[in-house]
KEPA-38360 format. One record per residue (C-alpha): residue number from 1; x, y, z. Coordinates in steps of 0.25 Angstrom, whole numbers, plus 5000, padded with zeros to 4 digits. Each point is the difference from the previous one (the first is absolute). Layout:
BEGIN
+-----+------+-------+------+
: pos : east : north :   up :
+-----+------+-------+------+
: NUM :    X :     Y :    Z :
...
+-----+------+-------+------+
END
This chain:
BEGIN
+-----+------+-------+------+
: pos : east : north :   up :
+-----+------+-------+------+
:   1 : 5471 :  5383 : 5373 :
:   2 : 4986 :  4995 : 4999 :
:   3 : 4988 :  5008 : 5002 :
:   4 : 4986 :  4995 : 4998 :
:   5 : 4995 :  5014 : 5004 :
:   6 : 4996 :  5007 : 4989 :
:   7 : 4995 :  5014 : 4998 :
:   8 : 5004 :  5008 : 5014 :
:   9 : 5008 :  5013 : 4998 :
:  10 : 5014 :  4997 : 5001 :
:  11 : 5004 :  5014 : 5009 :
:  12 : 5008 :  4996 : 5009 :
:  13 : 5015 :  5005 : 5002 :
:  14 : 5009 :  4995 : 5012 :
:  15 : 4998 :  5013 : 5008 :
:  16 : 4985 :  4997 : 4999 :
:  17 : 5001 :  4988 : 5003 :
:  18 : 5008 :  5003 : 5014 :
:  19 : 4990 :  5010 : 5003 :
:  20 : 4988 :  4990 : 5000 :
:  21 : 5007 :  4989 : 5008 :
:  22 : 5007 :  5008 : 5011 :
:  23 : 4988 :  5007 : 5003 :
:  24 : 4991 :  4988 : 4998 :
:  25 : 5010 :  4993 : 5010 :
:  26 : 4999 :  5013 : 5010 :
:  27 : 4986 :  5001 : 5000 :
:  28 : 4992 :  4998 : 5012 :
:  29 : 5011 :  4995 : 5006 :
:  30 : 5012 :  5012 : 5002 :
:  31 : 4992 :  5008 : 5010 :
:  32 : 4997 :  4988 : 5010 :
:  33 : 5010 :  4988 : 4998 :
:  34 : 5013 :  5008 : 5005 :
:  35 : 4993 :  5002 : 5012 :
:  36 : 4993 :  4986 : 5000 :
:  37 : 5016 :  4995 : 5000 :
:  38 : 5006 :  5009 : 5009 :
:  39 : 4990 :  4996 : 5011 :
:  40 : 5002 :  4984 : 4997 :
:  41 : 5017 :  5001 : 4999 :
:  42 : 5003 :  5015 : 5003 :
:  43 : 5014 :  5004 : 4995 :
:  44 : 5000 :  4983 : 4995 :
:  45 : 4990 :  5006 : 4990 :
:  46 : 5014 :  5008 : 4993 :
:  47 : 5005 :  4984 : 4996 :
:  48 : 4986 :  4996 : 4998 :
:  49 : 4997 :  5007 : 4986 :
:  50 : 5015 :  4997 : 4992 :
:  51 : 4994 :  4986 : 5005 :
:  52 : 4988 :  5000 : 4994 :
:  53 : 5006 :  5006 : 4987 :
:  54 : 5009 :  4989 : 5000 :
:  55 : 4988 :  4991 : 5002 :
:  56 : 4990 :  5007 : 4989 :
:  57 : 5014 :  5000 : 4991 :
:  58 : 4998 :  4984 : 4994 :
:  59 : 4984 :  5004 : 4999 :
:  60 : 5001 :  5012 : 4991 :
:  61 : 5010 :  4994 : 4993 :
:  62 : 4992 :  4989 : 4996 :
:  63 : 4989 :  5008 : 4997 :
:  64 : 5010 :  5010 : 4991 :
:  65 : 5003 :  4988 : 4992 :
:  66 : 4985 :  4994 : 4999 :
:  67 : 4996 :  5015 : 4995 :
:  68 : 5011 :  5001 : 4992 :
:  69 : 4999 :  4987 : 4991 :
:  70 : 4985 :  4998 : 5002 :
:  71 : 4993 :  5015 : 4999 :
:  72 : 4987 :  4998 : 5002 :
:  73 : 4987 :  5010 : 5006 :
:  74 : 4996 :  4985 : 5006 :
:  75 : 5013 :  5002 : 5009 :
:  76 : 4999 :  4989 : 5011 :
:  77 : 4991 :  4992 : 4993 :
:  78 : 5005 :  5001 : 4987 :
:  79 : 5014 :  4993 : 5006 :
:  80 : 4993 :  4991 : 5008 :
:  81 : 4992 :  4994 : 4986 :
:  82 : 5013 :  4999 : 4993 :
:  83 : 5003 :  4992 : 5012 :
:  84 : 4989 :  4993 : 5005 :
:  85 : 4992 :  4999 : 4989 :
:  86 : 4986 :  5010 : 4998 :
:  87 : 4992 :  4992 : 5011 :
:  88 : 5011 :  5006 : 5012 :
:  89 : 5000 :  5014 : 4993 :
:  90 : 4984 :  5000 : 5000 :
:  91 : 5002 :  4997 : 5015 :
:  92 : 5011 :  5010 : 5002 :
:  93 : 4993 :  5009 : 4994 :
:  94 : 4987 :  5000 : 5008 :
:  95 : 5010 :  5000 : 5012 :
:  96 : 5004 :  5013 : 4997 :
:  97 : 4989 :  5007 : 4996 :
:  98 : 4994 :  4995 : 5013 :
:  99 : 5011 :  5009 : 5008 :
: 100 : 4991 :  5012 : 4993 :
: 101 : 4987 :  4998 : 5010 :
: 102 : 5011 :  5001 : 5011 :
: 103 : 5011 :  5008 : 4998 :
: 104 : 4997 :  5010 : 4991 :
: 105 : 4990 :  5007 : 5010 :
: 106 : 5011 :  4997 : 5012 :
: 107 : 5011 :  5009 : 4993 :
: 108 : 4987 :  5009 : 4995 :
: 109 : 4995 :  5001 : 5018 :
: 110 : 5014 :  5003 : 5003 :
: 111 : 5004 :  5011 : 4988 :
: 112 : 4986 :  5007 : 5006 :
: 113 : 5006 :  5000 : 5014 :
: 114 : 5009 :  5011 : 4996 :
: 115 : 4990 :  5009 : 4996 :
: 116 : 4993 :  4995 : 5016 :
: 117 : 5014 :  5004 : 5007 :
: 118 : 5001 :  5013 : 4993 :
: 119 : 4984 :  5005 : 4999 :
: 120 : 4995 :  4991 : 5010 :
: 121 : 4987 :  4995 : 4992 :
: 122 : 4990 :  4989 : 5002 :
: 123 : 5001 :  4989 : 4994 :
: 124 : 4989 :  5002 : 4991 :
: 125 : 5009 :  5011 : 4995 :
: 126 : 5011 :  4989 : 5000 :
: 127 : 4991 :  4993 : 4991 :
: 128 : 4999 :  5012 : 4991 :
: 129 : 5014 :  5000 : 4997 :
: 130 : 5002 :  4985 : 4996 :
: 131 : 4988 :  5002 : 4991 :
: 132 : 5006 :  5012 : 4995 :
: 133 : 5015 :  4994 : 4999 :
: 134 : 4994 :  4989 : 4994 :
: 135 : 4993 :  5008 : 4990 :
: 136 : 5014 :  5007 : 4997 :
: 137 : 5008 :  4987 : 4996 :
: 138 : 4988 :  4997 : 4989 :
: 139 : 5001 :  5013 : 4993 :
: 140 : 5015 :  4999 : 5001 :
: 141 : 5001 :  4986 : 4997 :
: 142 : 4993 :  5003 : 4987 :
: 143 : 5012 :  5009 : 4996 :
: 144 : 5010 :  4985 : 4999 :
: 145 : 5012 :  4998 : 5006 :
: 146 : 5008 :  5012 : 4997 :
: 147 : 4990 :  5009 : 5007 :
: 148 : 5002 :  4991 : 5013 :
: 149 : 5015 :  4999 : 5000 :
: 150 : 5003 :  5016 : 5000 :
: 151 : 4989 :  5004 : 5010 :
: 152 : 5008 :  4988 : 5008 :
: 153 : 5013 :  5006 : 4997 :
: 154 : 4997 :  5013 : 5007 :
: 155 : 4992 :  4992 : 5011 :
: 156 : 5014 :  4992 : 5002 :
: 157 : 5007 :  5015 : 5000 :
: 158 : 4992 :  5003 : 5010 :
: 159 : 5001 :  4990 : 5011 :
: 160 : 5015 :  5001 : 4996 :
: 161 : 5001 :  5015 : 5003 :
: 162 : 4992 :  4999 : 5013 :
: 163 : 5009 :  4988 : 5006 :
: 164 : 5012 :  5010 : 4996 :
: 165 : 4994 :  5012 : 5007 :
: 166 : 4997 :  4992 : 5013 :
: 167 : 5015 :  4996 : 4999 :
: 168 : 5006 :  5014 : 4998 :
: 169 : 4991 :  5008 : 5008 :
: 170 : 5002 :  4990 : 5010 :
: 171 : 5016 :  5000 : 5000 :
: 172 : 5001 :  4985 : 4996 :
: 173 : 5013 :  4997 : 4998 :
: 174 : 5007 :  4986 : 4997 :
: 175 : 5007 :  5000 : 5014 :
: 176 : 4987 :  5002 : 5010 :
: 177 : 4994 :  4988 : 4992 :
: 178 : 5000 :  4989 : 5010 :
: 179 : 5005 :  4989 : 4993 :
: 180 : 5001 :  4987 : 5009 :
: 181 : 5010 :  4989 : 5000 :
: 182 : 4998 :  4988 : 4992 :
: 183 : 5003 :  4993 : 5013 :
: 184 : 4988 :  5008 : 5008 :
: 185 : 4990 :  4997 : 4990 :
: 186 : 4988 :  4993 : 5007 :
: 187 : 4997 :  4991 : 4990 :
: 188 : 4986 :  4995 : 5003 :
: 189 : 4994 :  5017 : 5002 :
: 190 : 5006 :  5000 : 4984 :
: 191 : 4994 :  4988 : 4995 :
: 192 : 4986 :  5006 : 5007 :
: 193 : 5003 :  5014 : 4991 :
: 194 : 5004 :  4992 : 4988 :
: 195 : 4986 :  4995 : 4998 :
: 196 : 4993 :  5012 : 5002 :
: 197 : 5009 :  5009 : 4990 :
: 198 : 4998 :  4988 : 4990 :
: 199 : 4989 :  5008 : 4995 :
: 200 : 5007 :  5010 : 4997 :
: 201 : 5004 :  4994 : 4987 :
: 202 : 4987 :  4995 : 4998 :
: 203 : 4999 :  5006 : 4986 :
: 204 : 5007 :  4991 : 4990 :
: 205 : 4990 :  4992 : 4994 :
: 206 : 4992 :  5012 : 4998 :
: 207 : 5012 :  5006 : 4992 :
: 208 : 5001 :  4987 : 4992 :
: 209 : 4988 :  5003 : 4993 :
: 210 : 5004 :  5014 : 4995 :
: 211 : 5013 :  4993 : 4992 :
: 212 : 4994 :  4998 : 4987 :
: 213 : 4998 :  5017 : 5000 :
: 214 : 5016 :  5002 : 5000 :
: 215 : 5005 :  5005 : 4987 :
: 216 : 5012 :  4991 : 5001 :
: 217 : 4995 :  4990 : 5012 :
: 218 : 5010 :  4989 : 4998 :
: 219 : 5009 :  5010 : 5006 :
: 220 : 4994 :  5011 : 5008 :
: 221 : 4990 :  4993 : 5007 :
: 222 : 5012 :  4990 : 5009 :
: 223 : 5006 :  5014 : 5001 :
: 224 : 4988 :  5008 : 5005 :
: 225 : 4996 :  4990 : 5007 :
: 226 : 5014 :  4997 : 5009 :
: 227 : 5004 :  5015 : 5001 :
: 228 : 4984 :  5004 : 5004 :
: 229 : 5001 :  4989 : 5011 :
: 230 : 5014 :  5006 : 5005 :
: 231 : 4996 :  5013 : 5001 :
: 232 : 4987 :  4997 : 5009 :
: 233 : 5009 :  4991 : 5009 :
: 234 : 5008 :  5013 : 5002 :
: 235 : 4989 :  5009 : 5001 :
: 236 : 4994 :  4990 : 5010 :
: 237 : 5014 :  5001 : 5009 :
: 238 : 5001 :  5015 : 5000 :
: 239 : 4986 :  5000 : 5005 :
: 240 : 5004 :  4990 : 5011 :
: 241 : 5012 :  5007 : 5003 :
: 242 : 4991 :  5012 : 5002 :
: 243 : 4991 :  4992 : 5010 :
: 244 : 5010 :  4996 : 5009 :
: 245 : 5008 :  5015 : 5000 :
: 246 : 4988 :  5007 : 5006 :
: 247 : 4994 :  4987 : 5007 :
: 248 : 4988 :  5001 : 4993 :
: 249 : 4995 :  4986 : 5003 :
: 250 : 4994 :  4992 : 5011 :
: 251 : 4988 :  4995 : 5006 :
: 252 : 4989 :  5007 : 4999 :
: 253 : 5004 :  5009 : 4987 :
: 254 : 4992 :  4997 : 4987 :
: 255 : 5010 :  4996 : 4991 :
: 256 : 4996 :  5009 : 4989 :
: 257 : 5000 :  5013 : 5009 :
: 258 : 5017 :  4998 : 5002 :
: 259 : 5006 :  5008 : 4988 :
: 260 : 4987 :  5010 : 4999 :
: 261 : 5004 :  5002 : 5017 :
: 262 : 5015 :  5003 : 4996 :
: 263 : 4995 :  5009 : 4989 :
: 264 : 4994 :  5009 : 5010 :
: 265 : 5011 :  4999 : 5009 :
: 266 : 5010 :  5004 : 4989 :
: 267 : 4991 :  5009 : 4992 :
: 268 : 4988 :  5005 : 5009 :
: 269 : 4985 :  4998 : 5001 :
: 270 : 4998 :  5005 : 4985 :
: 271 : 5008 :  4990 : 4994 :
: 272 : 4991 :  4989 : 5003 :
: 273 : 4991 :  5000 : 4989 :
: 274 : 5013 :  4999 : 4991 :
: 275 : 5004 :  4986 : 5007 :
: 276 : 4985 :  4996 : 4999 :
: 277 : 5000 :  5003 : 4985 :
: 278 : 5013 :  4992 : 4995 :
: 279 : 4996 :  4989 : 5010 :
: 280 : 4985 :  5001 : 4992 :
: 281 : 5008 :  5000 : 4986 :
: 282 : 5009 :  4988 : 5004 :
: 283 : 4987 :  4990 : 5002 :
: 284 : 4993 :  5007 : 4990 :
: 285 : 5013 :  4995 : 4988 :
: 286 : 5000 :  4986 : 5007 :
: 287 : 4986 :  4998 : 4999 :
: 288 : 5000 :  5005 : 4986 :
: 289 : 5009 :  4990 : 4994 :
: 290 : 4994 :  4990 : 5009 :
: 291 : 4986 :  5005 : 4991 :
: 292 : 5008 :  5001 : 4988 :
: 293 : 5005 :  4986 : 5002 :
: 294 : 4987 :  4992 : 5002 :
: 295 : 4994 :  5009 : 4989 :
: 296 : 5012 :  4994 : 4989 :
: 297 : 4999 :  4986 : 5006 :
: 298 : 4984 :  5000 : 4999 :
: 299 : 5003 :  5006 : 4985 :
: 300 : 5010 :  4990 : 4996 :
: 301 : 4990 :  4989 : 5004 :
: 302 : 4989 :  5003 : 4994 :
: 303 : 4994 :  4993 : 4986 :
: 304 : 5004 :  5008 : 4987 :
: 305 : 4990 :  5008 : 4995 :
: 306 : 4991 :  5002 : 5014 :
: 307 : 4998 :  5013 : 5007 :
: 308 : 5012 :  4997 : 5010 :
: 309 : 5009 :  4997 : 4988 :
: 310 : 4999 :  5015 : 4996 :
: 311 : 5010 :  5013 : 5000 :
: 312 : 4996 :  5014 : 5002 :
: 313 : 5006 :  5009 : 4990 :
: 314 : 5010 :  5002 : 5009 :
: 315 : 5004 :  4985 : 4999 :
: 316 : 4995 :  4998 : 5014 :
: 317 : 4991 :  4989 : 5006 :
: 318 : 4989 :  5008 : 5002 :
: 319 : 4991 :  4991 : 5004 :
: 320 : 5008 :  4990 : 5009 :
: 321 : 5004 :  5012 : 5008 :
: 322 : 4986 :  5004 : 5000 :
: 323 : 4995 :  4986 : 5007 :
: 324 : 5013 :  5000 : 5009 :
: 325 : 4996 :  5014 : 5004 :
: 326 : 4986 :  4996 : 5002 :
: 327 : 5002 :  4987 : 5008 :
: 328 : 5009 :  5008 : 5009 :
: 329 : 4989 :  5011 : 5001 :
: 330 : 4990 :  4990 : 5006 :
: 331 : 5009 :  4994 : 5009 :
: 332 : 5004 :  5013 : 5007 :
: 333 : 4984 :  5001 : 5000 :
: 334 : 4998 :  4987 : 5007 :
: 335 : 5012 :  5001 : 5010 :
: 336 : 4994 :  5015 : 5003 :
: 337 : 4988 :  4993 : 5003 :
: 338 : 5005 :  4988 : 5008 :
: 339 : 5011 :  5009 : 5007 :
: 340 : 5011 :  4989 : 4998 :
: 341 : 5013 :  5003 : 5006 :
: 342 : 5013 :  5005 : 4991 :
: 343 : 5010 :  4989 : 5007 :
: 344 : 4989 :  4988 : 4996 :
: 345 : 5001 :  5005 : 4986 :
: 346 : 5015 :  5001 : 4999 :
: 347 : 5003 :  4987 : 5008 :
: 348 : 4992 :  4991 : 4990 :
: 349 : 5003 :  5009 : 4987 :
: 350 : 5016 :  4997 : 5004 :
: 351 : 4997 :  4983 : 5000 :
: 352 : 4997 :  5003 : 4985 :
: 353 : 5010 :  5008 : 4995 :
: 354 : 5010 :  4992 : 5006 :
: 355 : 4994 :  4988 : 4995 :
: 356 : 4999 :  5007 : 4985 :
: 357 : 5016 :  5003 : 5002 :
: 358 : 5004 :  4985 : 5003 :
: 359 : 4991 :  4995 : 4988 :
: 360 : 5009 :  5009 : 4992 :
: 361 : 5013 :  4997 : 5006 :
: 362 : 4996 :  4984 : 4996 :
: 363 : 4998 :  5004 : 4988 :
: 364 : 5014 :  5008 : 4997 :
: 365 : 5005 :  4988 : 5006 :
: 366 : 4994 :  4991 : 4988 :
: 367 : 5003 :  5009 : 4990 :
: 368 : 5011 :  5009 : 5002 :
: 369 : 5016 :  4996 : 4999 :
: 370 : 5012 :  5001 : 5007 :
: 371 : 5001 :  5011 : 5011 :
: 372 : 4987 :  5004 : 4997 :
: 373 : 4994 :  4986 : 5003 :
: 374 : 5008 :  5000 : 5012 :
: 375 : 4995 :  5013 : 5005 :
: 376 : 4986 :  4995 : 4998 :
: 377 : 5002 :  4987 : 5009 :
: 378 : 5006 :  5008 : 5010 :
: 379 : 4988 :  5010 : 4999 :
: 380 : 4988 :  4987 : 5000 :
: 381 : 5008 :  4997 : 5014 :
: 382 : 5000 :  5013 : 5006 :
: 383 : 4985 :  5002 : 4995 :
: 384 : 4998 :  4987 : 5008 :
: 385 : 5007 :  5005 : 5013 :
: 386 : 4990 :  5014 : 5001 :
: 387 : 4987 :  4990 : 4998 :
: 388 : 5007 :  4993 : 5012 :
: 389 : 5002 :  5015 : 5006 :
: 390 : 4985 :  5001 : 4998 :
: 391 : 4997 :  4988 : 5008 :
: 392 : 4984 :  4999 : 5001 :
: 393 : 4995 :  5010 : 4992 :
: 394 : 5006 :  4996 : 4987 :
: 395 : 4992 :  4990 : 4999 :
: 396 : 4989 :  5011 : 4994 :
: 397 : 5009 :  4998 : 4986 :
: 398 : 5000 :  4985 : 5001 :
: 399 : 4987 :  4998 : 5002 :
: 400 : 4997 :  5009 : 4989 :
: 401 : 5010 :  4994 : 4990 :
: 402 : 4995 :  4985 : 5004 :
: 403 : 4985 :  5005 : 4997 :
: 404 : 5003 :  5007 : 4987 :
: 405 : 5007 :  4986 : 4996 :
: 406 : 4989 :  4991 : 5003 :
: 407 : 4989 :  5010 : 4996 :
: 408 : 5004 :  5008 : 4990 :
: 409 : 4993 :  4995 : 4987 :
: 410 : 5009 :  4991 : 4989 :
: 411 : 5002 :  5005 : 4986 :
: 412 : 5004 :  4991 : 4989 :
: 413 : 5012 :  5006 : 5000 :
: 414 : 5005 :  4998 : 5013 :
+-----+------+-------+------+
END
C-alpha cells in the first residue's frame, strides 16, 4: 500500500464508509432522476438501471483498485501524477476544483427547492438556506470524517425507510411490476435515459479522496466503495418502479415533485414536509462529501508548513474547507445576482466531471494490472462514449482542460 497522506484521522469503518458513498451517490439525484427516466423509457427505464450498473461496474472497480493501492486525499490527481507526471495532475487538479464554482451551488439551488415545494419561500429565502447549509457542512466538516460518515449513515436510513414505505403502503408487490421483454425494449428511449441517470453515480472521485481516512483502506475502501454503488443502484430502481406504479411522470410535472406527490397520495397532506426533509438531507450528505473532498484535495496540495497545510485539532483540514466553503459562498452570491439558471450549471459542471473520470480511468490503465487494468480500459471507453452523449456542451470541459495546459504556469518539477 503506499500512502503519501500523512496526518488525517484514520476513522473510517466499511459501514461508514457505505453510508458516505450511497448517499453521496443518491444525492440531488434520487428524487428527480427516476422520474427523468420514466418519462425518456417508461417501463424501458426497469432494464435501464441493471444496465447502467453494469456500466459504472468496470469504473468503480478501477477506481476501488486505484484507491486501494494508491490512498491519497489528492484522490484523482494524486493517480493521475503517478501516471502522468506532476504537470497533468496540476492540470487535473485545477480541472476539478473548477466544478466548485459550478456545481456546488446547482446541488446547493436544488437541496433549497425542497424547502420551496414544502413552504413555498422566495428565493431570497432559497438563498438563506444555501448560506445556512453551507454554514452547516463547515462546522461539521471541522469534526473529520467520522462525524460525516454517521450523520450520512442515518441520511442513507432515511431515504431507504421512505422508498420502503411508498412500496408497502402502496401494495407493490414483485408481480404488478411491469417488467418488459428484453425483445420489446425500445433501445434508442434507453440509450436517451442512460445519459441522464449517468449522474447518478457522479460521486466516485469525490469518494476517492476520503480513502486515506479508512482504518484498513487497502481493504474496506474497494469494499465500501462497490457495495455503496450497489445499494444507490437499488435505491434508484425501487424509486423508478414507484414512478411508474402510480404514473407519477410526464410532461409538465417537475421532476423533483414525483415522490413528494405519491407521499401525499399515500400518506396525506401532513406528510409532505417528511418528503421534503429527506429529500433536503440526501443533497445536503452529497454536497457535503463533495465539500469535504475539495477540502482534502486542496489540503493535500498545499506546501508543507503553509496555512492550508494545517489540521485542526480534530485532524481536520480546517482551513481548505474554510476557502472551498468560502468560494462556493461567493458564488451562490454571484449567481443570486446574475440569476443564472440550475440546467446551465449542471450541463457544463457534468463535461468536467466526466472528463475528471476518464483522466482517471487512463490512468488505472497505466498503472494497474490484470482485471483491474482491463476494467479501467473498458472504463476510459465508456467515459468517452458519454462525452460523445453530451455532444456540444462538453466541449466546456475541453476547453477548459486545453486552457489549463497551455496557461497554467510551469514548475521546475513538472
Amino acid at each position: 500500500m503506499v500512502s503519501e497522506a500523512k496526518g488525517l484521522k484514520q476513522e473510517l469503518g466499511l459501514i461508514q464508509g457505505v453510508g458516505l458513498l450511497s448517499t453521496s451517490l443518491l444525492g440531488t439525484g434520487v428524487f428527480a432522476v427516476p422520474t427523468l427516466a420514466a418519462q425518456l423509457a417508461q417501463q424501458d427505464s426497469l432494464w435501464a438501471w441493471p444496465l447502467l450498473i453494469m456500466l459504472v461496474f468496470p469504473i468503480a472497480i478501477a477506481f476501488a483498485a486505484l484507491g486501494q493501492r494508491f490512498p491519497h486525499a489528492g484522490g484523482a490527481a494524486h493517480f493521475v501524477k503517478m501516471a502522468f507526471g506532476p504537470r497533468m495532475a496540476r492540470v487535473t487538479r485545477w480541472l476539478f476544483l473548477s466544478v466548485i464554482p459550478l456545481g456546488l451551488p446547482a446541488a446547493l439551488q436544488i437541496a433549497a427547492g425542497f424547502w420551496q415545494a414544502a413552504f413555498g419561500w422566495s428565493d431570497l429565502g432559497l438563498l438563506c438556506v444555501q448560506l445556512l447549509t453551507l454554514g452547516s457542512i463547515w462546522l461539521l466538516g471541522l469534526r473529520g470524517a467520522g462525524s460525516s460518515a454517521n450523520i450520512q449513515i442515518v441520511i442513507a436510513l432515511l431515504v431507504v425507510a421512505l422508498v420502503a414505505a411508498i412500496w408497502w403502503q402502496g401494495d407493490i408487490t414483485p408481480a404488478q411490476i411491469p417488467w418488459p421483454s428484453l425483445a420489446a425494449l425500445s433501445w434508442p428511449n434507453t440509450f436517451s435515459s442512460l445519459a441522464v441517470m449517468f449522474w447518478c453515480f457522479v460521486g466516485l472521485e469525490a469518494f476517492a479522496h476520503m480513502a486515506t481516512e479508512f482504518r484498513v483502506p487497502e481493504r474496506d475502501f474497494p469494499r465500501a466503495l462497490l457495495i455503496g454503488m450497489l445499494a444507490a443502484g437499488a435505491v434508484y430502481w425501487g424509486c423508478t418502479v414507484a414512478v411508474l406504479h402510480f404514473q407519477a411522470y410526464g410532461e409538465g410535472r417537475a421532476a423533483t415533485a414525483s415522490l413528494p406527490g405519491i407521499v401525499v397520495q399515500l400518506f396525506g397532506q401532513h406528510a409532505l414536509w417528511i418528503a421534503c426533509l429527506v429529500g433536503y438531507l440526501a443533497c445536503f450528505a452529497s454536497v457535503n462529501i463533495y465539500t469535504q473532498g475539495f477540502a482534502r484535495l486542496v489540503w493535500s496540495q498545499a506546501p508543507k508548513g503553509s496555512a492550508l497545510a494545517k489540521l485542526s485539532t480534530g485532524q481536520a483540514p480546517v482551513n481548505a474547507l474554510s476557502i472551498v466553503v468560502a468560494c462556493c459562498l461567493a458564488c451562490c452570491l454571484l449567481i443570486y445576482w446574475l440569476r443564472l439558471p440550475l440546467e446551465v450549471l449542471i450541463v457544463y459542471a457534468n463535461g468536467i466531471f466526466v472528463l475528471v473520470y476518464l483522466l482517471c480511468m487512463l490512468a488505472g490503465w497505466r498503472l494497474l494490472q490484470g482485471r483491474a487494468k482491463v476494467m479501467a480500459a473498458i472504463g476510459s471507453l465508456l467515459c468517452c462514449a458519454l462525452l460523445l452523449m453530451i455532444g456540444w456542451k462538453s466541449w466546456y470541459a475541453l476547453i477548459m482542460l486545453a486552457m489549463l495546459w497551455f496557461f497554467l504556469p510551469r514548475r521546475s518539477a513538472d
